[in-house]
C-alpha positions in Angstrom: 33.6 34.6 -11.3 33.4 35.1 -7.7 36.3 34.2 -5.3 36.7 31.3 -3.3 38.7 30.2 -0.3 38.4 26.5 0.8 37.2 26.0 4.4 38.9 23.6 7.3 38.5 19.7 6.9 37.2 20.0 10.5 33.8 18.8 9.7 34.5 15.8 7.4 33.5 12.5 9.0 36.2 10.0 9.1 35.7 8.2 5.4 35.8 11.8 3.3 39.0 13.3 5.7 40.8 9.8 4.6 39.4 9.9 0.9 40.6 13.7 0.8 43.4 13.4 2.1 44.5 10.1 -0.2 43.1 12.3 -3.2 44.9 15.6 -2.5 48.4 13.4 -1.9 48.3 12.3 -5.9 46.1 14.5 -7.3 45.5 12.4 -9.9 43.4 13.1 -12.7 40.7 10.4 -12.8 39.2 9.3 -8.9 36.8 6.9 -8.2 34.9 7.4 -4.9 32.6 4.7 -3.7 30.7 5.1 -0.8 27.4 3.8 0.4 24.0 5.9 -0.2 23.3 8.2 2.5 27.5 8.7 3.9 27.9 11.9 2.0 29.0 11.9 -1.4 28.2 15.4 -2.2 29.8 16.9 0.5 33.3 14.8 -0.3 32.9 16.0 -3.7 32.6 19.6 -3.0 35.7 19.9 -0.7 37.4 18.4 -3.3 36.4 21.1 -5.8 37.2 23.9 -3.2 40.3 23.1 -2.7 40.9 22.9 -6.3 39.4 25.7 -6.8 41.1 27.7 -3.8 44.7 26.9 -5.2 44.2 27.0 -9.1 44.0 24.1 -10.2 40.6 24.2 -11.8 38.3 27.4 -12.8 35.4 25.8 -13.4 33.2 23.1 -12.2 31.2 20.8 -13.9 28.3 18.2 -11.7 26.7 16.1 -13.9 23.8 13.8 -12.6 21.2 11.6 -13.2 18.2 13.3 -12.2 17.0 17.1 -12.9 15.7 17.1 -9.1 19.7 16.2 -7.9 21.0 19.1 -10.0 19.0 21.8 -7.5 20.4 19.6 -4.3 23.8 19.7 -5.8 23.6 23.5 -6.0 22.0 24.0 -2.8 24.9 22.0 -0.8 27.4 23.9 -2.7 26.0 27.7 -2.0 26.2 26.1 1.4 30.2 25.8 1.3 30.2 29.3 -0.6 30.5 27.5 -4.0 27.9 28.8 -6.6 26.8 26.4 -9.0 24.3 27.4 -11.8 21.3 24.5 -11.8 19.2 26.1 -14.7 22.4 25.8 -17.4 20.9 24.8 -20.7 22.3 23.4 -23.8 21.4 26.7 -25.7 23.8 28.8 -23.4 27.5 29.0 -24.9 28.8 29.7 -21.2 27.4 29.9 -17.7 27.1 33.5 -16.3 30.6 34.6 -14.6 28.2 34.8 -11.4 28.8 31.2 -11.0 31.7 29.1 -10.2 30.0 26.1 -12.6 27.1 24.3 -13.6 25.3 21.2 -12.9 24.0 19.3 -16.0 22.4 15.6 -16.1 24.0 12.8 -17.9 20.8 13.3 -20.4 21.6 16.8 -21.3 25.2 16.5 -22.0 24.3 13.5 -24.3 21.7 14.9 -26.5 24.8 18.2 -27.1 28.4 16.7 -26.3 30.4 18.8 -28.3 28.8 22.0 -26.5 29.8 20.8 -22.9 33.9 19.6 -24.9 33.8 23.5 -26.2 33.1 24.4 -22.4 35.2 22.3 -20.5 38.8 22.7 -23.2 38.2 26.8 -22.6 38.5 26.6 -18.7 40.4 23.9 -16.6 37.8 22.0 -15.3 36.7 20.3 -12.4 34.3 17.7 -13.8 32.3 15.6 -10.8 30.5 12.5 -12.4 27.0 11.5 -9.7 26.8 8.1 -9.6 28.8 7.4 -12.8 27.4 4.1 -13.2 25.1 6.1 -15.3 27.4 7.0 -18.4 27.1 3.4 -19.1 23.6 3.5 -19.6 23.3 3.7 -23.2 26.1 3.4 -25.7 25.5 7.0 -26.8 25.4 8.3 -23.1 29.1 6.8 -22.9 30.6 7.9 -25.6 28.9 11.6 -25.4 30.9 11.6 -21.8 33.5 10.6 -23.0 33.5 13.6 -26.1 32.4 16.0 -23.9 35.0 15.6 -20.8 38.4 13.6 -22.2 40.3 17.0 -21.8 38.9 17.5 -18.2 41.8 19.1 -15.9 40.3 16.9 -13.1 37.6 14.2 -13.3 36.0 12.8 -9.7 33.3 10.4 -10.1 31.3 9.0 -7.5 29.1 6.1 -6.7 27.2 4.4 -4.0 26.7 1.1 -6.5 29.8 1.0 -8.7 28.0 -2.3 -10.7 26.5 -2.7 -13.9 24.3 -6.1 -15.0 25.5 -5.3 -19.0 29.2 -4.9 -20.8 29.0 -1.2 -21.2 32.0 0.1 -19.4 31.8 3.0 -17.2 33.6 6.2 -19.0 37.0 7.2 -16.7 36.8 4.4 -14.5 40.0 1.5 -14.5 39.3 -2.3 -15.5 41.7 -4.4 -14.0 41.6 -8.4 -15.3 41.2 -10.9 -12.6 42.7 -14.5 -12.8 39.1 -15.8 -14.2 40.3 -13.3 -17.0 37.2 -10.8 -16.5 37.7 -7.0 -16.0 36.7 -5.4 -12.8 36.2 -1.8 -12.1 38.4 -0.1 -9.7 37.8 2.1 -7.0 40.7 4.7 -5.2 38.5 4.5 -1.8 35.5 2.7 -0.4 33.3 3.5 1.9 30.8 0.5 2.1 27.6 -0.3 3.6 29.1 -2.0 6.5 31.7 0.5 7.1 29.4 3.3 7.2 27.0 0.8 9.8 29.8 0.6 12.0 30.6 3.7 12.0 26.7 5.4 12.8 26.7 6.8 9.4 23.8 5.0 8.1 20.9 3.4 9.6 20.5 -0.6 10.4 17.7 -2.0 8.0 14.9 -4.4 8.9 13.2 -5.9 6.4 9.7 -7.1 6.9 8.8 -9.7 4.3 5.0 -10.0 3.1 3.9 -13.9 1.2 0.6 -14.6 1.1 -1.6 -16.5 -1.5 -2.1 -15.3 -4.7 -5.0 -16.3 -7.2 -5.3 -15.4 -11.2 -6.7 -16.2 -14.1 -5.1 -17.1 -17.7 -6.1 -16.4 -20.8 -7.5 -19.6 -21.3 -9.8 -18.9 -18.7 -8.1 -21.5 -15.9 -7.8 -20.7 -12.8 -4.4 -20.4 -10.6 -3.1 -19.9 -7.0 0.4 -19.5 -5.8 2.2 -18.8 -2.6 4.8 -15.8 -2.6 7.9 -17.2 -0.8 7.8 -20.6 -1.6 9.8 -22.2 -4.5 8.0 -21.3 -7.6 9.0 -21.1 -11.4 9.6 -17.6 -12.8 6.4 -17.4 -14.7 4.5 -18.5 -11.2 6.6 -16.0 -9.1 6.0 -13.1 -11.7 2.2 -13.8 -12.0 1.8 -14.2 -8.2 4.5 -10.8 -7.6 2.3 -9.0 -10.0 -1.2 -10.0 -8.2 -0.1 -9.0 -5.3 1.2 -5.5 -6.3 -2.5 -4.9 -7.9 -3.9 -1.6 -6.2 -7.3 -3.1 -6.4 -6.2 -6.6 -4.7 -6.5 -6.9 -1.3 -2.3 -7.4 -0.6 -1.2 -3.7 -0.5 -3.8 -2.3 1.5 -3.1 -4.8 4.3 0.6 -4.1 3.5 0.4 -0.2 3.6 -1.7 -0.6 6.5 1.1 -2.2 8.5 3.8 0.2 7.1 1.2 2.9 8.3 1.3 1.4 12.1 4.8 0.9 11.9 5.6 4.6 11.0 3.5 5.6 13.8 5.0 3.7 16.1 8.4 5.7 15.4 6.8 8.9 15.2 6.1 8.6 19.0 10.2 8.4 19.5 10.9 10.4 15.9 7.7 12.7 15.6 9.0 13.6 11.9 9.7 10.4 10.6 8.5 9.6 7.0 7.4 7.0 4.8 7.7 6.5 1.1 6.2 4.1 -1.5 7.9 3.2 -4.5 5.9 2.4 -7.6 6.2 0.4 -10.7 4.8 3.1 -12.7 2.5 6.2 -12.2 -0.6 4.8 -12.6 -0.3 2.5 -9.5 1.5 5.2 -7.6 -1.8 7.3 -7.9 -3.3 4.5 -7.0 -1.1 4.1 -4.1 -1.6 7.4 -3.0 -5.3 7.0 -2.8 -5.3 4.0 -0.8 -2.8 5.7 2.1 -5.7 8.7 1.8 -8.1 5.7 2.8 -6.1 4.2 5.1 -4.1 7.4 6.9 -6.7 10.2 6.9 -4.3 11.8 4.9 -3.4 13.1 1.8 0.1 12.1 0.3 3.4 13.7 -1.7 3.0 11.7 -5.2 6.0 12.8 -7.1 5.9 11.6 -10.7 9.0 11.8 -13.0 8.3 13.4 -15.8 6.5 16.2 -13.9 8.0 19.8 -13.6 6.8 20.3 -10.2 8.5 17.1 -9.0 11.3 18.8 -7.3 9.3 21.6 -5.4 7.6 18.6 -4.1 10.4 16.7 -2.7 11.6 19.4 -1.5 8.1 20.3 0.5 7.8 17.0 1.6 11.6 17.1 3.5 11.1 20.3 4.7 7.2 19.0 6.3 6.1 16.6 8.8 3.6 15.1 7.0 4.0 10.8 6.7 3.9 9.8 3.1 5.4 10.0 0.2 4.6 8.2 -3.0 7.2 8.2 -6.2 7.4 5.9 -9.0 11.0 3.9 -9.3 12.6 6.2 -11.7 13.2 9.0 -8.3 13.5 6.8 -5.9 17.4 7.4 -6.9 18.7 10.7 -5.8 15.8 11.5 -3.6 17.2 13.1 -0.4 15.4 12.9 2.1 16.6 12.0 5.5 13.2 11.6 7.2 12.3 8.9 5.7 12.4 5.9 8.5 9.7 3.2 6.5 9.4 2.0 2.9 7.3 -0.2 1.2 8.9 -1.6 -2.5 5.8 -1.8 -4.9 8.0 -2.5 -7.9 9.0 -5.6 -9.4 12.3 -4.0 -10.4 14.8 -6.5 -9.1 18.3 -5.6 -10.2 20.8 -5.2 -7.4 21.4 -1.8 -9.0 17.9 -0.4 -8.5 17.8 -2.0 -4.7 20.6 -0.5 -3.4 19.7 2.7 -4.9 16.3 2.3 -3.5 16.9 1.7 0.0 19.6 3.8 0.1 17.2 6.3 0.4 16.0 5.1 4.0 19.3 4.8 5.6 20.6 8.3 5.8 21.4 8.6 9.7 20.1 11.3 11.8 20.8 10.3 15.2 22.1 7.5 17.4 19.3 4.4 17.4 17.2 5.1 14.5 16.4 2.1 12.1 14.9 1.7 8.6 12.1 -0.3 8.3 11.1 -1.5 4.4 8.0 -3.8 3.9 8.7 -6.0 0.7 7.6 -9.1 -1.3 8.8 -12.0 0.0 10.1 -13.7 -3.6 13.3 -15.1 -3.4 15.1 -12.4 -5.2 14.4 -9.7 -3.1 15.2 -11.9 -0.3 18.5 -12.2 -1.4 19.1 -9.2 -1.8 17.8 -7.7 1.4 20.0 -10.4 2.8 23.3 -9.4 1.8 22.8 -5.2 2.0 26.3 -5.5 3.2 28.1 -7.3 0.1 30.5 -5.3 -1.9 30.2 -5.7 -5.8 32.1 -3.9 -8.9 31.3 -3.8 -12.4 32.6 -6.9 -14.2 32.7 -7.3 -18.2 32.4 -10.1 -19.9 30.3 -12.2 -17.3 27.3 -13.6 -18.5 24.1 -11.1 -18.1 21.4 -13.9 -16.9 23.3 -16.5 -13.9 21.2 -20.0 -13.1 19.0 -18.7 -10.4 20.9 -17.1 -7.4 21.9 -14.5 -8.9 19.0 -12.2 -10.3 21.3 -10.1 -11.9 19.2 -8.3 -14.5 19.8 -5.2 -15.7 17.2 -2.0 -15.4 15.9 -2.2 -19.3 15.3 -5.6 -18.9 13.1 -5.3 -15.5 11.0 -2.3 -17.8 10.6 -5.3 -20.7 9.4 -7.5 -18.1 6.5 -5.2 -16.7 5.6 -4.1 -19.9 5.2 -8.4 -21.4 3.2 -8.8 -18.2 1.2 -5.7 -18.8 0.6 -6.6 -22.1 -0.4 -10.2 -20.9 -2.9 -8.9 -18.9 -4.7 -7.4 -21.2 -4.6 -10.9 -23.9 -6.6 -12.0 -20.7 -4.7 -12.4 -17.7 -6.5 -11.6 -15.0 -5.7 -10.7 -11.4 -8.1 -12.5 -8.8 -6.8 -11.0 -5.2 -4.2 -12.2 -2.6 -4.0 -12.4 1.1 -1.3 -10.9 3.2 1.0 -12.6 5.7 4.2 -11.5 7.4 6.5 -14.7 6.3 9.6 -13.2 7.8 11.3 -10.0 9.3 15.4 -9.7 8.3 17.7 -7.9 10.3 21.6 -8.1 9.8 21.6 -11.0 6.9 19.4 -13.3 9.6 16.0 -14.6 8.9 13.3 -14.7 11.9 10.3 -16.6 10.7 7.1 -15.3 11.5 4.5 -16.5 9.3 1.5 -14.5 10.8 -1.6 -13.1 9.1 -1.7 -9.5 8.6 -3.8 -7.9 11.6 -2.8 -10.3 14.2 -1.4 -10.1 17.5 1.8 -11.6 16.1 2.5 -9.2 13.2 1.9 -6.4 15.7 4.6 -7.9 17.8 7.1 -6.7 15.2 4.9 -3.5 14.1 5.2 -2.0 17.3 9.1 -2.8 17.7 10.9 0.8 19.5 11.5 3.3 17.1 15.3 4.0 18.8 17.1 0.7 19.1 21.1 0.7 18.0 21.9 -2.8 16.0 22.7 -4.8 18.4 19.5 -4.5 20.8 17.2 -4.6 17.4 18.9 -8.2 17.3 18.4 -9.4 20.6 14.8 -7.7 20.6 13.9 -10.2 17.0 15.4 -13.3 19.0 13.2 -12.9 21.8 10.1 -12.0 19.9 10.8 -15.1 17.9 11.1 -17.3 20.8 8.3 -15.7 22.5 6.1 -16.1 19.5 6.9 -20.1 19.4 6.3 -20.4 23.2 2.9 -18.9 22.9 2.2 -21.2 19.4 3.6 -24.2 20.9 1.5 -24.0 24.3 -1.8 -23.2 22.4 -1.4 -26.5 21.1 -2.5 -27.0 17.3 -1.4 -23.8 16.4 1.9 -24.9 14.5 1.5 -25.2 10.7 1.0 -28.8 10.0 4.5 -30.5 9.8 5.0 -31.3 6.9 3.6 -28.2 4.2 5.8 -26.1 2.7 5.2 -23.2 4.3 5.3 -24.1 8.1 8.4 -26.6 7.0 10.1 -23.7 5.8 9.4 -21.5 8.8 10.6 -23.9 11.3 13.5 -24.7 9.4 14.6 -21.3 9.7 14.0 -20.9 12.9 16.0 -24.7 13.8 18.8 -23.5 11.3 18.9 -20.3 13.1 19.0 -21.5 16.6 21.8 -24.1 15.3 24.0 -21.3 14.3 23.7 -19.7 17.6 25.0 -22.8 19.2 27.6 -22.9 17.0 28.6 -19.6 17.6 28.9 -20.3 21.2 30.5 -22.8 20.4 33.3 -21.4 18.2 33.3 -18.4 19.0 32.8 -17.3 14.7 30.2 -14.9 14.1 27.1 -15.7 12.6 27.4 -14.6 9.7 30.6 -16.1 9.2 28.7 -19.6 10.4 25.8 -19.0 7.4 28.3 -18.4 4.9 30.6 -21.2 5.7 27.6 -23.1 5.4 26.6 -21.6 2.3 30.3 -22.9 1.2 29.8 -26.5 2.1 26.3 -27.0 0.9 25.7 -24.3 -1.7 22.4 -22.3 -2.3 21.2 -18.6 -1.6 21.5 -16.7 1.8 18.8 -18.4 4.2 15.7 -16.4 3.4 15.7 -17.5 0.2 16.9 -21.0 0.5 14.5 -23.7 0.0 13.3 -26.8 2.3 16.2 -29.2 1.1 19.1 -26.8 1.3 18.0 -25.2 4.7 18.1 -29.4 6.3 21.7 -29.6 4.2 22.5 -27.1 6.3 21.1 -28.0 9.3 23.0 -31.6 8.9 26.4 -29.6 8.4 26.6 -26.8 11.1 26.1 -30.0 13.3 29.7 -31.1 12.1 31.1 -27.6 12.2 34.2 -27.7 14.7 36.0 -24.2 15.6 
């Protein structure tokens, strides 16, 4: 096995020289990292094993991942530190080559041969570095083959950018601790969130520009229905209306890629290799995808499907390039790494926190000072929510209940697969997908709402298309206030060009915007931050984050930050 000496801490940003440090004080056995997609995981990990390596504490290492693409990055970053890590290690080797100082493996591969990998890791002291570890909870068997194939690690470090699960199956090596509701809660030795890592110019701020617009299908009884994405509808109506306006043949995503399109190009004349990627329910509409941004662009896109060999080549290839578009179904859009990528639009109606995080995650990577993310989304009240609270820490709980009243829309990944294969299956017993229009119903920034509500193509929704590619956070936030207020000047001196008072939509709008401008007083006011304001608010009168609050809870809380005293 070749030597290694561990290099200087020097270039470490400020979250992985404290984790390090708080690691190599108690060298414990078991450490859980978490730290936000895109702050550097993989490079925390591998100074860890270097150093263990360097002194003797460990002889081997050990990656497993989710993802065959991740176990080539893994290597890559290590031959960059002068650690050599074997990528192509297969389950019909009895030992990686003495060339290597380990191997990387995914989560799938150790499962389908467990007591191969426990041979390996009880005949060298091993270092054994779990990638996003949330994943040996995925399947009962995928636990407990972890669990066969590394209880006599010498040194276990698993990390995670979203240490939750939706289901009971506990992580393998992480600690439950029981709360006073008496449910167990993972535990973490450091974390590095989302907000930490925003503060500190690590990640990228994320605005999220929300598509509604009216959707119209057909049942199998032959009726007739329309329904509005973004205001309050039952499940079945918001599924059949999500669904319709996902349809590749519809007229919803080519407006929307259109507008992702302009908005890319707008920050490729201040970031001329910015990227875009679309994320796919499936590979069927992410070919379809691909040839509507031929249409619309001029040019061909990166489709990289899952389950095909050359999918990592073509990631790769598409980092390395120039070139604007990239189109993968929602199975790589975690692990994909890819710092160019500056817009997204989320074609899936995967919902779980689990899957957003990990899917914007891959937008937020930071390059240089001013650069935002820009995803183009739904706007159904669960995504809402989530794009609302990007900053909210969670940990895996067990024994809470898997399906919360609404407000929650905390469903795990096998459950958001059932769902799109019913409504696949529904469609063809006769459901059938009419069309839907596009309209911008609100932009997010920073866990605030700024209503819009313009038709795709118009001057208004170009307004926010055409935003700066290179604003920092806070001039992003001043920028979406003044737009805002500009945009209801111009409406308001037109005359007749307010929704009427009174319809869902336009009362929903301008209750934002009243709420919105409330708070800001109040913030004056008090002196609390805004966000401190909404949640307070959310205390007193109950109800999701204010994009996805409905017309009665958004005048509740227009009645109480009235009363609210500092």
């Amino acid at each position: 096995m070749p030597g290694y000496a561990a290099p200087s801490t020097q270039a470490l940003r400020g979250w992985q020289r404290r984790a390090m440090v708080k690691y190599l004080a108690a060298r414990p056995r078991d450490f859980l990292a978490v730290a936000t997609p895109g702050s550097g995981k993989t490079t925390f990990a591998l100074r860890i094993a270097g150093e263990l390596l360097a002194d003797g504490t460990v002889e081997r290492i050990t990656i497993v991942v989710p993802t065959e693409h991740l176990k080539i990055q893994w290597a890559r970053a290590a031959a960059g530190i002068g650690i050599s890590l074997d990528p192509k290690f297969s389950n019909s080797s009895a030992q990686n080559s003495d060339e290597y100082h380990g191997v990387v493996v995914t989560y799938a591969q150790v499962a389908s041969h467990p007591g191969r990998h426990r041979v390996r890791t009880e005949n060298r002291r091993t270092l054994v570095v779990f990638d996003e570890i949330h994943h040996g909870g995925d399947a009962k068997s995928w636990g407990d083959a972890v669990r066969e194939a590394f209880s006599d690690a010498t040194r276990r470090l698993a990390l995670t950018g979203t240490p939750f699960r939706s289901d009971d199956s506990a992580i393998p090596f992480v600690t439950y601790e029981r709360g006073p509701d008496g449910l167990q809660r993972s535990q973490a030795d450091h974390v590095y969130g989302y907000a930490d890592a925003l503060a500190d110019g690590v990640v990228r701020p994320v605005v999220f520009l929300a598509y509604s617009g009216e959707s119209r299908w057909r049942d199998s009884a032959g009726e007739e229905h329309a329904a509005r994405l973004g205001e309050p509808l039952n499940a079945e109506q918001t599924a059949r209306a999500w669904r319709t306006a996902l349809n590749p043949a519809g007229e919803w995503m080519p407006a929307v890629i259109a507008a992702a399109d302009k908005r890319l190009q707008q920050k490729r004349q201040h970031v001329p290799d910015a990227g875009g990627m679309i994320i796919a329910s499936d590979q069927t509409a992410a070919r379809a995808y691909a040839d509507l941004l031929t249409k619309i662009t001029g040019e061909v896109p990166t489709v990289v499907l899952s389950d095909d060999p050359g999918s990592s080549d073509r990631i790769t290839q598409y980092a390395q390039s120039t070139s604007r578009w990239l189109v993968a179904v929602r199975m790589v859009s975690e692990g994909v790494d890819v710092p160019r990528l500056a817009v997204g639009v989320y074609a899936t109606s995967a919902s779980t926190p689990l899957f957003f995080a990990q899917a914007i995650g891959r937008y937020v990577r930071s390059r240089r000072p001013g650069e935002t993310a820009s995803i183009f989304l739904p706007s159904v009240p669960n995504l809402l929510q989530l794009a609302s609270e990007m900053e909210a820490q969670r940990n895996h709980v067990l024994g809470k209940p898997h399906r919360e009243p609404q407000g929650e829309w905390d469903e795990d990944a096998l459950a958001d697969a059932a769902k799109e294969k019913s409504e696949r299956d529904e469609m063809d017993n006769g459901f059938e997908m009419l069309g839907a229009d596009a309209e911008l119903d609100q932009v997010i920034f920073d866990g605030s709402s700024f209503g819009t509500a313009t038709p795709s193509g118009s001057d208004e929704e170009a307004d926010y298309l055409g935003i700066p590619g290179l604003l920092d956070a806070a001039q992003m936030r001043d920028l979406l206030r003044r737009r805002q207020d500009e945009q209801l000047k111009k409406r308001t001196a037109a005359g007749g060009t307010l929704p009427v008072p009174g319809t869902t939509h336009g009362q929903l709008r301008d209750l934002r915007k009243e709420l919105n401008a409330l708070v800001t007083l109040a913030h004056h006011r008090t002196g609390k931050p805004h966000g401190w304001i909404h949640n307070e608010l959310r205390r007193i009168c109950g109800g999701p984050v204010v994009a996805a609050a409905n017309s009665d809870q958004l005048a509740a809380r227009i009645e109480a930050v009235r009363s609210l005293r500092a």
